[in-house]
C-alpha positions in Angstrom: -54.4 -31.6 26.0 -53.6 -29.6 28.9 -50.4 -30.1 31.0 -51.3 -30.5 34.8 -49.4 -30.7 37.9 -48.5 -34.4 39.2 -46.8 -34.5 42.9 -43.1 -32.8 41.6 -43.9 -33.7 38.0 -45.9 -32.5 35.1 -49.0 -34.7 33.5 -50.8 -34.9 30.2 -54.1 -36.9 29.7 -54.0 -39.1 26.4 -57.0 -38.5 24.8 -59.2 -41.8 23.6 -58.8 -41.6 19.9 -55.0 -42.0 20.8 -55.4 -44.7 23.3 -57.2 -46.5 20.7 -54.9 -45.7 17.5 -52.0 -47.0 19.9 -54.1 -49.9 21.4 -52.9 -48.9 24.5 -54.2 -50.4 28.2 -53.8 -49.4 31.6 -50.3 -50.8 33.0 -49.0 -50.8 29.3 -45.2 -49.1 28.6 -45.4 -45.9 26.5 -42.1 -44.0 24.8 -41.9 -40.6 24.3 -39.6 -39.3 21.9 -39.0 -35.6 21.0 -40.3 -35.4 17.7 -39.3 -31.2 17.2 -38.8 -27.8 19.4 -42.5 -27.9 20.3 -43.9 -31.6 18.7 -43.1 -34.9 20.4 -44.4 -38.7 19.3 -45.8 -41.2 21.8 -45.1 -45.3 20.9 -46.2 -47.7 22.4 -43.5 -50.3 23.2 -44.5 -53.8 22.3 -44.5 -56.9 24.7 -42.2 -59.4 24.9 -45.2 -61.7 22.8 -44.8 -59.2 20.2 -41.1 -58.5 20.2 -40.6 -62.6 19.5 -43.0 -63.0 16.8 -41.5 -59.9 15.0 -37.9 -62.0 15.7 -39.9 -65.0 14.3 -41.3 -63.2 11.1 -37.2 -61.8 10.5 -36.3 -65.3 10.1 -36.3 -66.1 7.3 -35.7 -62.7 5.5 -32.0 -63.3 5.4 -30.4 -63.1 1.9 -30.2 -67.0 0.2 -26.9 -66.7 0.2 -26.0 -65.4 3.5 -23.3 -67.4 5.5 -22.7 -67.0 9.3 -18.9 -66.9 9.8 -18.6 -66.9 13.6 -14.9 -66.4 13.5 -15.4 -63.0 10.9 -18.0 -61.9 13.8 -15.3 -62.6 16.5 -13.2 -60.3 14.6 -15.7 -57.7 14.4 -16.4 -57.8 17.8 -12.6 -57.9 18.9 -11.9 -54.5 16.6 -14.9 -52.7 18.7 -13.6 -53.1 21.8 
């Protein structure tokens, strides 16, 4: 990849076998994270479709005997701030 010149910023083509690891389209939200000194990673960050059925799939994957205490979370919250 070569780094280009883009009005007062700097530009990198993604190359097709990455577009297509990453499934990525035109229009679609990318993040990229320093990965080293010289490496970096590109994600691509999932829609709001996918983010729900990923908050769907957690459901259930509590421990059985997990118990919501809303006044221990109060608490919590109370000693953070």
């Amino acid at each position: 990849m070569q780094v280009s010149k883009w009005g007062n910023s700097l530009a990198i083509r993604i190359p097709a076998s990455v577009t297509e690891a990453l499934q990525l389209k035109e229009g679609d939200d990318i993040e990229v994270v320093v990965a080293d000194t010289r490496m970096f990673a590109i994600r691509r960050q999932p829609s709001r479709d996918e983010l729900l059925a990923q908050l769907k799939a957690y459901r259930g994957r509590l421990p059985a005997d997990f118990i919501f205490d809303r006044d221990e979370a109060n608490e919590r919250e109370t000693e953070l701030s």
